[in-house]
ROMILUM-47495 format. One record per residue: residue number from 1; x, y, z of N, C-alpha, C in turn. Coordinates in nm, 3 decimals. Example, Ala and Ser with C-alpha at 12.3 -4.5 7.8 and 13.67 -1.06 7.14 Angstrom:
2
   nr      nxx      nyy      nzz     caxx     cayy     cazz      cxx      cyy      czz
    1    1.319   -0.569    0.780    1.230   -0.450    0.780    1.320   -0.330    0.780
    2    1.285   -0.225    0.708    1.367   -0.106    0.714    1.290    0.003    0.787
***
This chain:
233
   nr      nxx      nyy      nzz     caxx     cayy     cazz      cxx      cyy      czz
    1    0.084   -0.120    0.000    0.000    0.000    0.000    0.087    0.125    0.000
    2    0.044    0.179   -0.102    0.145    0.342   -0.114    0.025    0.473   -0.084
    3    0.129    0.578   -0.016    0.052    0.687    0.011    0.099    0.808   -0.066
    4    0.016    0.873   -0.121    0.079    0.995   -0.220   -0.063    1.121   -0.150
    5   -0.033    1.225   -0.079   -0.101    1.286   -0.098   -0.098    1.384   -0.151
    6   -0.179    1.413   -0.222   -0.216    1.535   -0.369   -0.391    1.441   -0.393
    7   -0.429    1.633   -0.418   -0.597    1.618   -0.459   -0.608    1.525   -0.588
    8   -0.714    1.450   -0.625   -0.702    1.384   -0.738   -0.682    1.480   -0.919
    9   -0.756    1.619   -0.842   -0.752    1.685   -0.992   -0.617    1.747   -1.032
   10   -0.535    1.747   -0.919   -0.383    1.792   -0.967   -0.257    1.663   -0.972
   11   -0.332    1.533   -1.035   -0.246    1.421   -1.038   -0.171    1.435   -1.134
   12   -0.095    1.459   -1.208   -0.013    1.438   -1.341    0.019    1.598   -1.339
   13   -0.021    1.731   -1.293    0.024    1.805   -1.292    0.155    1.837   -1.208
   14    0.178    1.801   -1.091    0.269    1.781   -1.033    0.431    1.701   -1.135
   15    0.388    1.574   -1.167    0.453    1.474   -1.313    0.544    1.628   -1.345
   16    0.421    1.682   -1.453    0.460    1.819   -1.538    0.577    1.925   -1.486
   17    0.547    1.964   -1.325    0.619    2.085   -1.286    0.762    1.991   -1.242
   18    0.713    1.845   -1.211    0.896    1.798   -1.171    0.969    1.798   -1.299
   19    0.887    1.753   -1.422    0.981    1.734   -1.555    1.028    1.885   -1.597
   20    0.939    1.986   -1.595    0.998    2.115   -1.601    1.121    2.155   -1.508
   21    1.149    2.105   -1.364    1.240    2.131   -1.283    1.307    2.051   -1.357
   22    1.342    1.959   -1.407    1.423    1.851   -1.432    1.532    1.889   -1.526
   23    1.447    1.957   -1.703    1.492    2.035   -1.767    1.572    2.174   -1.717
   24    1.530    2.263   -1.619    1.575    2.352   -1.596    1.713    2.312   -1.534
   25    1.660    2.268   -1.488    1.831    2.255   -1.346    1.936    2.112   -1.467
   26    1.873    2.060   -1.521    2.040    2.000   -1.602    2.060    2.157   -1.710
   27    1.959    2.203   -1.730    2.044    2.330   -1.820    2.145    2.431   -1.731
   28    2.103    2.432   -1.629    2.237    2.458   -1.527    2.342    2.419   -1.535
   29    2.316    2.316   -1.505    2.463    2.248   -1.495    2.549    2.248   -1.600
   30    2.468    2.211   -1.740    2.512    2.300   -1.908    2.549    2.389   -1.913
   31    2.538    2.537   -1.842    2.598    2.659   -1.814    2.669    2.649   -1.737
   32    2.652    2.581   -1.622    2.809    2.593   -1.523    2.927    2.543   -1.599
   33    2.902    2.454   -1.650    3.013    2.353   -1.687    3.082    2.440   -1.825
   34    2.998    2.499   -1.926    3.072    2.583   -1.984    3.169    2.726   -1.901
   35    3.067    2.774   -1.817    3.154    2.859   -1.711    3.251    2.835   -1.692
   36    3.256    2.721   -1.606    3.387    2.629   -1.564    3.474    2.620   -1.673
   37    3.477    2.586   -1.803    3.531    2.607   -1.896    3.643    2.707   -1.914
   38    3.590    2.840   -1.905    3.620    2.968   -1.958    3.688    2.989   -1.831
   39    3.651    2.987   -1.692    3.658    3.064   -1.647    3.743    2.975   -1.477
   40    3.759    2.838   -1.544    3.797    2.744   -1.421    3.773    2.764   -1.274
   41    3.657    2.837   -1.280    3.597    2.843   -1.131    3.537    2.741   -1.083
   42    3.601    2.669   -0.979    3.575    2.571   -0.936    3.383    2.546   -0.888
   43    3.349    2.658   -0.810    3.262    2.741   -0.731    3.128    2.685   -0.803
   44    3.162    2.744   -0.982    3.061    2.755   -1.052    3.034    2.563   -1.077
   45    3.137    2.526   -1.097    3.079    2.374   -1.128    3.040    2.274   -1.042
   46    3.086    2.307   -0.913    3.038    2.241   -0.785    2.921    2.292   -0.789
   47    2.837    2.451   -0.856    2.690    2.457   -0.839    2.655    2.387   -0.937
   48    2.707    2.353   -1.034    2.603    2.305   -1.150    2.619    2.110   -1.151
   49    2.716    2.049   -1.032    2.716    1.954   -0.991    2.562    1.897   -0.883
   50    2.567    2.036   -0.787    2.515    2.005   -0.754    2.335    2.050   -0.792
   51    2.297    2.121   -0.843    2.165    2.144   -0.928    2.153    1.981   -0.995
   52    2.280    1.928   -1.075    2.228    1.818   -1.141    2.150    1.738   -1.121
   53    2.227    1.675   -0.976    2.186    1.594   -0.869    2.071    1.640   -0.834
   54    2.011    1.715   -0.802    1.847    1.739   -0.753    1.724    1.713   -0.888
   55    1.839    1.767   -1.008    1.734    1.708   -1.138    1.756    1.624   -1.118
   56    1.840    1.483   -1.119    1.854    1.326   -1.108    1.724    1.296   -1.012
   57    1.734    1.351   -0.885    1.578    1.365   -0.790    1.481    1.412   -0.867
   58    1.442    1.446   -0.892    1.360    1.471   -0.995    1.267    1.413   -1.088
   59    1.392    1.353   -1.176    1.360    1.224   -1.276    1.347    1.141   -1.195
   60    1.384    1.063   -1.097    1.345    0.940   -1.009    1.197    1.018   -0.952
   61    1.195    1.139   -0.892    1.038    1.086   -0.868    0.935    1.113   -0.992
   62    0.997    1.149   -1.103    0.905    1.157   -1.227    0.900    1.005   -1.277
   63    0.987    0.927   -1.267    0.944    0.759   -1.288    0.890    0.704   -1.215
   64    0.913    0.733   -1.055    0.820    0.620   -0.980    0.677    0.717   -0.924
   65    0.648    0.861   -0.994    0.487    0.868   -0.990    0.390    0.857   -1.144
   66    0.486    0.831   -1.197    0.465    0.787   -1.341    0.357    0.628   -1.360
   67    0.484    0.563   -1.275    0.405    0.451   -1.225    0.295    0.442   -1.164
   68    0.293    0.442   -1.001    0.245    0.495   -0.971    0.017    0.562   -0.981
   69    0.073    0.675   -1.065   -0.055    0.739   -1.101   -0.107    0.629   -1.210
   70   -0.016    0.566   -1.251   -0.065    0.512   -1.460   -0.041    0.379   -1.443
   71   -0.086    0.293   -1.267   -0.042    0.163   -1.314   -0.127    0.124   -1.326
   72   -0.168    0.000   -1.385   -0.280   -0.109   -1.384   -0.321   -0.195   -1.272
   73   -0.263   -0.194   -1.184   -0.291   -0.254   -1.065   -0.448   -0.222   -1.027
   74   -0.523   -0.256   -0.905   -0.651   -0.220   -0.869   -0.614   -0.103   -0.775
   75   -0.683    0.006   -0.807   -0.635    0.107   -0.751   -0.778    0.211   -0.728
   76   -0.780    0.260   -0.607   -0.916    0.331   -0.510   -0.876    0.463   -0.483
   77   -1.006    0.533   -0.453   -0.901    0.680   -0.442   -1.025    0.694   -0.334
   78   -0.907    0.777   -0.214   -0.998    0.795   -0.108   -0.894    0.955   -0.072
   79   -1.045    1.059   -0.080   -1.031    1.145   -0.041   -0.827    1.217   -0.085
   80   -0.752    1.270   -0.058   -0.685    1.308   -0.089   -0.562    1.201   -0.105
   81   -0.570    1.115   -0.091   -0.478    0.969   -0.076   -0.542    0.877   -0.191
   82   -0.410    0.859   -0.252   -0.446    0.724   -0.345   -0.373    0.628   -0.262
   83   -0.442    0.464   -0.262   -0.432    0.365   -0.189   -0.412    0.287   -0.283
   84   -0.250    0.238   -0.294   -0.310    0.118   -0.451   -0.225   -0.004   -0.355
   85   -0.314   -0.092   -0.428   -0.288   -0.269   -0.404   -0.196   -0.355   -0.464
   86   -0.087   -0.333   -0.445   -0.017   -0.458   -0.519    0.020   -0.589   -0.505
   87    0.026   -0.651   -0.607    0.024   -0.813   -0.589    0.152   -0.840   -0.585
   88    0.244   -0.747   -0.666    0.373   -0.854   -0.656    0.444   -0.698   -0.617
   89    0.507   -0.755   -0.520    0.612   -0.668   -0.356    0.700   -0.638   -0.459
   90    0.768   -0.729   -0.533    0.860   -0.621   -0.581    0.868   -0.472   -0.686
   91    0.706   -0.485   -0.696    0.663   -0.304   -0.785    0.675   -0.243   -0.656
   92    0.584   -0.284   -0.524    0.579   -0.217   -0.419    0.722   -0.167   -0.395
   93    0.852   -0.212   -0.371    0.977   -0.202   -0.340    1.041   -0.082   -0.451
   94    1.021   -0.115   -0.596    1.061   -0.001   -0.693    0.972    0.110   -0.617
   95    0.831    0.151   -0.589    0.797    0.286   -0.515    0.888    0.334   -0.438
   96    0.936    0.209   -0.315    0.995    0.269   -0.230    1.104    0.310   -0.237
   97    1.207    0.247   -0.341    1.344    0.284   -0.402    1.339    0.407   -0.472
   98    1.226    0.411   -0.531    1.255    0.543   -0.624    1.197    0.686   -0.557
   99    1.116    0.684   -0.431    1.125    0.813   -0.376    1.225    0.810   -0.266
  100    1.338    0.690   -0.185    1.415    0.710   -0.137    1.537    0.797   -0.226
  101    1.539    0.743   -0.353    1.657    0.801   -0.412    1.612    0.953   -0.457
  102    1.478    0.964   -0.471    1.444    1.083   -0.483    1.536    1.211   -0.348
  103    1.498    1.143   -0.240    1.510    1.213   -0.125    1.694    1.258   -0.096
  104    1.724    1.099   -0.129    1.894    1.079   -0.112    1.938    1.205   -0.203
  105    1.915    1.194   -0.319    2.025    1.303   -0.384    1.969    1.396   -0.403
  106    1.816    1.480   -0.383    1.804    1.612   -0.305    1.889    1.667   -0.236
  107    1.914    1.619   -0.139    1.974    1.627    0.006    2.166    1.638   -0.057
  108    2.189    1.523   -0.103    2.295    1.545   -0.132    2.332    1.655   -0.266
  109    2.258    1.703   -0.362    2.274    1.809   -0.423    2.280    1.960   -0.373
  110    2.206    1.954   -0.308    2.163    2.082   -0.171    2.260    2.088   -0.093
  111    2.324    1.955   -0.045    2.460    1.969    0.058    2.532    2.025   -0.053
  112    2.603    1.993   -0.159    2.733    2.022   -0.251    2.720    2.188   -0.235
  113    2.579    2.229   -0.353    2.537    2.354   -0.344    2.591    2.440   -0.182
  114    2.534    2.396   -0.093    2.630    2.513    0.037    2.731    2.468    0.061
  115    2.817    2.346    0.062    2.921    2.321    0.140    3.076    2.359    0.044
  116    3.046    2.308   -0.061    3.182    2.258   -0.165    3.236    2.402   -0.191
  117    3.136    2.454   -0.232    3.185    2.634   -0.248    3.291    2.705   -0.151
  118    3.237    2.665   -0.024    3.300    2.693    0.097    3.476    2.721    0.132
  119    3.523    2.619    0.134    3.645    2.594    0.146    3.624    2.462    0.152
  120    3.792    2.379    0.131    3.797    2.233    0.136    3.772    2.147    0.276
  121    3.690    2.098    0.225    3.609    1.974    0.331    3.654    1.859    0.359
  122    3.708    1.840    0.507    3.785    1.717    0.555    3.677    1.561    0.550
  123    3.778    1.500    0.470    3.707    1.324    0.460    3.606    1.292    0.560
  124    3.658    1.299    0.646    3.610    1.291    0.796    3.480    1.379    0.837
  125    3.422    1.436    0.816    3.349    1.561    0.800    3.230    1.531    0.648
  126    3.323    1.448    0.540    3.207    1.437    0.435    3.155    1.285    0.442
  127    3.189    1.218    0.543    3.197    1.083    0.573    3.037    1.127    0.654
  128    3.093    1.138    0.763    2.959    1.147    0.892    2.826    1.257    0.786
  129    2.893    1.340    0.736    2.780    1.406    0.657    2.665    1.339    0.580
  130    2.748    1.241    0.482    2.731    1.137    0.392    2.596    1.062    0.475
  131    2.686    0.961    0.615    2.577    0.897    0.633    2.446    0.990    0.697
  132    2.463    1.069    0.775    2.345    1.155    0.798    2.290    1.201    0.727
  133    2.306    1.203    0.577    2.190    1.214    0.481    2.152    1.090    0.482
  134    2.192    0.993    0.416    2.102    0.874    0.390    2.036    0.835    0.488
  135    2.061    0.837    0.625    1.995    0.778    0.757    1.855    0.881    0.704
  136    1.883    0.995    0.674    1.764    1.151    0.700    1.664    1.108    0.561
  137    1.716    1.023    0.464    1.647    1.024    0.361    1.602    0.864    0.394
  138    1.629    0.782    0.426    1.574    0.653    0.413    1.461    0.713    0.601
  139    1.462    0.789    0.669    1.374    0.808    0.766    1.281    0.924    0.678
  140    1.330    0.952    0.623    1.178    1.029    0.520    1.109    0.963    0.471
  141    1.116    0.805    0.502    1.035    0.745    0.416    0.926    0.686    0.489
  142    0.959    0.729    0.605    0.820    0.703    0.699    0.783    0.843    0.813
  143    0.893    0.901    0.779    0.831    1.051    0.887    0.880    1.173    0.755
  144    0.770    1.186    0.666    0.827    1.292    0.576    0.866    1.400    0.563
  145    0.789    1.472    0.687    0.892    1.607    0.750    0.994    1.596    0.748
  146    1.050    1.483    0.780    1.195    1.489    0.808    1.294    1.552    0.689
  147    1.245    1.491    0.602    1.360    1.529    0.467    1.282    1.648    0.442
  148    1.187    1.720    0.427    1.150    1.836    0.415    1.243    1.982    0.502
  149    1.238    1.923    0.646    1.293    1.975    0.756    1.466    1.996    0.734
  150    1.508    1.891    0.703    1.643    1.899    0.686    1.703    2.000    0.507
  151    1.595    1.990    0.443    1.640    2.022    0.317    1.641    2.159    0.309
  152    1.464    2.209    0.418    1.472    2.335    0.480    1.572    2.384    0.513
  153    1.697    2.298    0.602    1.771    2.414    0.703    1.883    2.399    0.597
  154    1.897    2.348    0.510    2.019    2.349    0.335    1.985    2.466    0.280
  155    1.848    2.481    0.266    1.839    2.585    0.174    1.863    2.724    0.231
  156    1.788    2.751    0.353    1.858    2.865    0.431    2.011    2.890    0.439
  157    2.063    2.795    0.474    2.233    2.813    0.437    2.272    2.881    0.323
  158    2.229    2.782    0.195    2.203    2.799    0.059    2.238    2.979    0.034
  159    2.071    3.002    0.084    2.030    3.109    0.088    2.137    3.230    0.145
  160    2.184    3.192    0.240    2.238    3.306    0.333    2.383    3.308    0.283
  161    2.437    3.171    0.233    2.534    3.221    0.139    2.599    3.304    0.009
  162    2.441    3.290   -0.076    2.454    3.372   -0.157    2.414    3.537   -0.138
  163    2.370    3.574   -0.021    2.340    3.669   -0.008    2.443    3.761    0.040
  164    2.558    3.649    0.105    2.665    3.704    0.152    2.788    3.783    0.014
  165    2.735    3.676   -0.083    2.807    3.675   -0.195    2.736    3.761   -0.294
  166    2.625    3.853   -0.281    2.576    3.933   -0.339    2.629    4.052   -0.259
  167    2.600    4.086   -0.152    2.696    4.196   -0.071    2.799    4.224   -0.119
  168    2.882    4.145   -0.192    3.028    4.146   -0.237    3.046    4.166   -0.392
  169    2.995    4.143   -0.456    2.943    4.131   -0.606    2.842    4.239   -0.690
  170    2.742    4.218   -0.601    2.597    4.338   -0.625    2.545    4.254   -0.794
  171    2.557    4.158   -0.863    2.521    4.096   -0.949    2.387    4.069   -0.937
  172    2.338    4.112   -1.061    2.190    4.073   -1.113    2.124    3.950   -1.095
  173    2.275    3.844   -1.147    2.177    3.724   -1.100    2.202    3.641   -1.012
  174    2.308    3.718   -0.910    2.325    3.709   -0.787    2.197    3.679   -0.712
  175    2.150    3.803   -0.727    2.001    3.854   -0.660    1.912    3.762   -0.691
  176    1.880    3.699   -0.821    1.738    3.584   -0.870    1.779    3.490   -0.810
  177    1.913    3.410   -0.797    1.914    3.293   -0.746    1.871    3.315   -0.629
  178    1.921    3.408   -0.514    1.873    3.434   -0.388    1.732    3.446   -0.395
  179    1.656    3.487   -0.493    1.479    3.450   -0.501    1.431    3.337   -0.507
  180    1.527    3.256   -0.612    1.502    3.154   -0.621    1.506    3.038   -0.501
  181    1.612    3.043   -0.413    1.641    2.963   -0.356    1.519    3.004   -0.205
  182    1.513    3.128   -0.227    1.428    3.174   -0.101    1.296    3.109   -0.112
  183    1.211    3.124   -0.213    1.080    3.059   -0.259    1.082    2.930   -0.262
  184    1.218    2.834   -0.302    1.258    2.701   -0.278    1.192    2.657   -0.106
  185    1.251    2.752   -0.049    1.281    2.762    0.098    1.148    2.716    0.159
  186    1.037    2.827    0.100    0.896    2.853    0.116    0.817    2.702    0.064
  187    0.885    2.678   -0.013    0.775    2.546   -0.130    0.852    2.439   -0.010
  188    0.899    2.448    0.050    0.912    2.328    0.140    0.921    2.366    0.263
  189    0.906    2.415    0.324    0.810    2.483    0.450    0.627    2.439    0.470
  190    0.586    2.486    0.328    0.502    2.414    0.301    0.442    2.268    0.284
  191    0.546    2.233    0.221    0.508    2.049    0.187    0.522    1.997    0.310
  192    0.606    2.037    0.457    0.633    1.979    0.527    0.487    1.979    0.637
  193    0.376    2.066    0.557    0.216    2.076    0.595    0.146    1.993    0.548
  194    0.178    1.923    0.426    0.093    1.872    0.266    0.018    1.792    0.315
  195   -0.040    1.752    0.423   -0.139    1.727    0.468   -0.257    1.777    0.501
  196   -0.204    1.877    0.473   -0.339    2.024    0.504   -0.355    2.044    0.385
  197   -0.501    1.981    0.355   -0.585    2.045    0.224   -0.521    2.051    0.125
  198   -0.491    2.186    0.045   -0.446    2.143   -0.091   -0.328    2.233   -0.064
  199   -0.242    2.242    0.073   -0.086    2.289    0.062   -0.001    2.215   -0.045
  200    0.019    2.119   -0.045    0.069    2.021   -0.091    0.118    2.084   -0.280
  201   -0.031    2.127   -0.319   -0.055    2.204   -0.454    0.044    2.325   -0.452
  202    0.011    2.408   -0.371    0.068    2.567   -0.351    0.183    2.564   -0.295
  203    0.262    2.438   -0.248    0.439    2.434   -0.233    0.428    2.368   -0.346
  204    0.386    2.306   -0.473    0.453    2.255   -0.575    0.430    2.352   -0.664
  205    0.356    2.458   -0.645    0.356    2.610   -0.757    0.439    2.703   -0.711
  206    0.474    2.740   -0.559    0.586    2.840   -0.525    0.672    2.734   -0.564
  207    0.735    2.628   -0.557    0.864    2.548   -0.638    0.876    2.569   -0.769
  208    0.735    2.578   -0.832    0.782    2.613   -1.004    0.835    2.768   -1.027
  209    0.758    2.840   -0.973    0.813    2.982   -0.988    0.942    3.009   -0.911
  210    0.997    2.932   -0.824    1.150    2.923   -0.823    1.226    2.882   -0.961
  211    1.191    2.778   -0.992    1.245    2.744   -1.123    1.285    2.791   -1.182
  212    1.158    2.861   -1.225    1.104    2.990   -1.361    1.235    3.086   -1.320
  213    1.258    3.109   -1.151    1.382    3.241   -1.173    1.509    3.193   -1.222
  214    1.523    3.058   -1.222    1.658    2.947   -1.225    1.633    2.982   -1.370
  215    1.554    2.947   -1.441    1.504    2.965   -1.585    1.589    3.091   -1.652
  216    1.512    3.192   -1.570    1.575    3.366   -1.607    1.709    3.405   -1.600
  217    1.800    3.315   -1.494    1.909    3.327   -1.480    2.016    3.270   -1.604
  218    1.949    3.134   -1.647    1.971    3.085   -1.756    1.964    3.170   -1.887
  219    1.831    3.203   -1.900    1.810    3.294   -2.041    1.911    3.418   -2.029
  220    1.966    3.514   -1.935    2.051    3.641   -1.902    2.209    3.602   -1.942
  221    2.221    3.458   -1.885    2.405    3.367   -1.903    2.373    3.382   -2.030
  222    2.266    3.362   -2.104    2.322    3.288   -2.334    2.269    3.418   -2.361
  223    2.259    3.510   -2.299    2.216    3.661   -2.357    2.309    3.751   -2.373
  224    2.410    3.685   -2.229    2.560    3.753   -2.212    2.658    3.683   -2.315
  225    2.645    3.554   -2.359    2.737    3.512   -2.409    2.756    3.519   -2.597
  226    2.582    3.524   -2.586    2.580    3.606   -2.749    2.638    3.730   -2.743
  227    2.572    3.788   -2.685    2.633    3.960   -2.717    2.809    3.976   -2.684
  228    2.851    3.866   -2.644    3.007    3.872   -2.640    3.048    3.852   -2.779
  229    3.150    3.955   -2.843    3.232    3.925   -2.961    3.295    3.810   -3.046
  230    3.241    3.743   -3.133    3.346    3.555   -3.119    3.462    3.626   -3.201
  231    3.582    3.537   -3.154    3.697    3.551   -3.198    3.681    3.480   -3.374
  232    3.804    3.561   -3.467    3.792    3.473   -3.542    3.877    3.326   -3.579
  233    3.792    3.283   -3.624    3.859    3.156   -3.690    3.991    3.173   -3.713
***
């Protein structure tokens, strides 16, 4: 028996806004990595390492609600919970694998994003880190706050880092990511309610309009890089 709560009329819309996150954030990492290129800033590709990794989350929970919503199994819908029945444990087990891994490399994309930037991080230090995510993500799989809660206090970091790094810079899209990541902040503040009525909906729409600024930041990088001069041949 699996529990998903979301209203029945926003089932496959949710699908939609993760595959849109999915696209956005590997086009990140497509821009960091050219950054990194040009410009061998380490900084920039540890962000677009770690954005990847949360699209990889992403696509895992875009396959196992794929399933999920579209299986053939006998399946009942009660009130804001779908309840489905399966006969053979090991579909049941792919659910549970594929929103654990969902959770796992959230968490671990979100860690890279504040930590790696930082300064260099002792073994010892990414070891105990390491397992305290997976312990935090395989216990999200029965107390879901939890990985909400913890991803919460990433993104505030997140957050408060780049703001530190806008103080210093004053960059345009300094400033959107810090929107972005702030409304991130908010869309899971929320979910960690998604039991209440249709929250659940309105943290997966403040998450898209984070996106959308991840989006803008994107469209401004190939706006800058056209209007740069090409050398010739």
């Amino acid at each position: 028996m699996k529990l998903v709560f979301t209203p029945d009329w926003f089932l496959g819309f949710d699908v939609g806004i993760e595959l849109f996150s999915f696209i956005i954030l590997s086009l990140l990492l497509f821009y960091t990595i050219r950054t990194y290129k040009l410009t061998k800033n380490k900084k920039a590709l540890y962000l677009g390492i770690g954005f990847f990794l949360v699209a990889l989350a992403e696509l895992a929970s875009i396959l196992t609600k794929s399933i999920l919503y579209y299986d053939t199994t006998i399946t009942r819908q009660v009130g804001q919970m779908i309840i489905t029945y399966h006969v053979v444990k090991s579909v049941d087990f792919l659910y549970e694998a594929g929103f654990f891994f969902e959770k796992l490399l959230t968490l671990f994309g979100f860690y890279i994003i504040y930590r790696f930037p930082l300064k260099k991080v002792a073994t010892s230090d990414l070891v105990l880190t390491s397992l305290f995510i997976v312990i935090s993500a395989f216990l999200g799989q029965f107390f879901y706050f939890v990985f909400h809660i913890i991803t919460l206090v990433l993104l505030v970091l997140i957050t408060t880092n780049f703001l530190k790094i806008y103080d210093k810079n004053k960059l345009k899209n300094t400033l959107i990511l810090i929107w972005g990541f702030s409304l991130l902040t908010l869309s899971h503040i929320i979910f960690a309610f998604s039991k209440v009525k249709s929250a659940y909906v309105i943290a997966e729409i403040i998450q898209l309009i984070s996106y959308l600024a991840f989006l803008i930041v994107i469209i401004m990088i190939a706006k800058k890089e056209n209007a740069k001069p090409r050398k010739p041949k």
